[in-house]
C-alpha positions in Angstrom: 236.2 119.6 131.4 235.7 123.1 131.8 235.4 122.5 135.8 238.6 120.6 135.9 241.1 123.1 133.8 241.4 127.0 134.0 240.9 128.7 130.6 240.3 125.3 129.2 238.5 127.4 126.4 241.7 128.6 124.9 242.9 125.3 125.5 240.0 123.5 123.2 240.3 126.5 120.4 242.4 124.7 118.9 240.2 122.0 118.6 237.1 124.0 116.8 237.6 123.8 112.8 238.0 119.8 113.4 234.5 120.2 114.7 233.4 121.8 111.3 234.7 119.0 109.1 232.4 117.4 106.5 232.2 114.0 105.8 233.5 115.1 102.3 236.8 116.9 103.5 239.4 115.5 104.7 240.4 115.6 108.5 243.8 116.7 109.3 245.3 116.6 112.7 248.2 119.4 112.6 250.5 120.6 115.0 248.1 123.0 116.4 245.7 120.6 117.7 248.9 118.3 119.3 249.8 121.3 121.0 247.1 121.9 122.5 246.2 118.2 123.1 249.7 118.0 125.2 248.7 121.0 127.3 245.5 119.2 128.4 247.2 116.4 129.0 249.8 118.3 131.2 247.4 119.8 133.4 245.2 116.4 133.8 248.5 114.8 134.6 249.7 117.7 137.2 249.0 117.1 140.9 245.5 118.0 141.8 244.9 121.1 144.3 242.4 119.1 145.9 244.1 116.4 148.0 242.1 113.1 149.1 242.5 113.3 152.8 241.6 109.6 154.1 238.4 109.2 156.0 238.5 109.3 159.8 237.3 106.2 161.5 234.4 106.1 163.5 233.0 109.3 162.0 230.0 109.0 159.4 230.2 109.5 155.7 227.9 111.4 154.0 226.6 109.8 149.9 225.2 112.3 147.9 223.6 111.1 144.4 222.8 112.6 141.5 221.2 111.0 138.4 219.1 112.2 135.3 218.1 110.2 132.3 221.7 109.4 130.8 224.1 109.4 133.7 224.4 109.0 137.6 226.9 111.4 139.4 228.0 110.4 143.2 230.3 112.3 146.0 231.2 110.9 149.0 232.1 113.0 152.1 233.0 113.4 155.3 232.8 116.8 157.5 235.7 118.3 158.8 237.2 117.6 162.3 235.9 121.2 164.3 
């Protein structure tokens, strides 16, 4: 997440004492942590800077994979027009 949202660690403070909870307290979910779930939630919602451009016909696309043990990650692409 931290990729996707600026200062997201001030954003997930909030967050950090539900983290600590035992199985013998009990878990409360205040105001605090709606607060800050909201913000994250605003900013995921927002319009991304990054805007998919559609792909040009004709011209190749380029697959680049990663994977490791427990996931596979994948980007496709296309160069720019010079």
């Amino acid at each position: 997440m931290k990729r996707f949202i600026a200062n997201s660690a001030r954003k997930k403070k909030a967050f950090s004492p539900l983290l600590k909870v035992k199985d013998k307290d009990q878990f409360t979910y205040e105001e605090e942590q709606k607060l800050a779930f909201d913000q994250i939630k605003q900013v995921l919602d927002a319009p991304s800077v990054l805007v998919p451009v559609p792909p040009i016909l004709g011209k190749a696309l380029k697959l680049y994979i990663f994977t490791v043990k427990q996931s596979i990650r994948c980007l496709l692409t296309q160069d720019a027009e010079d």
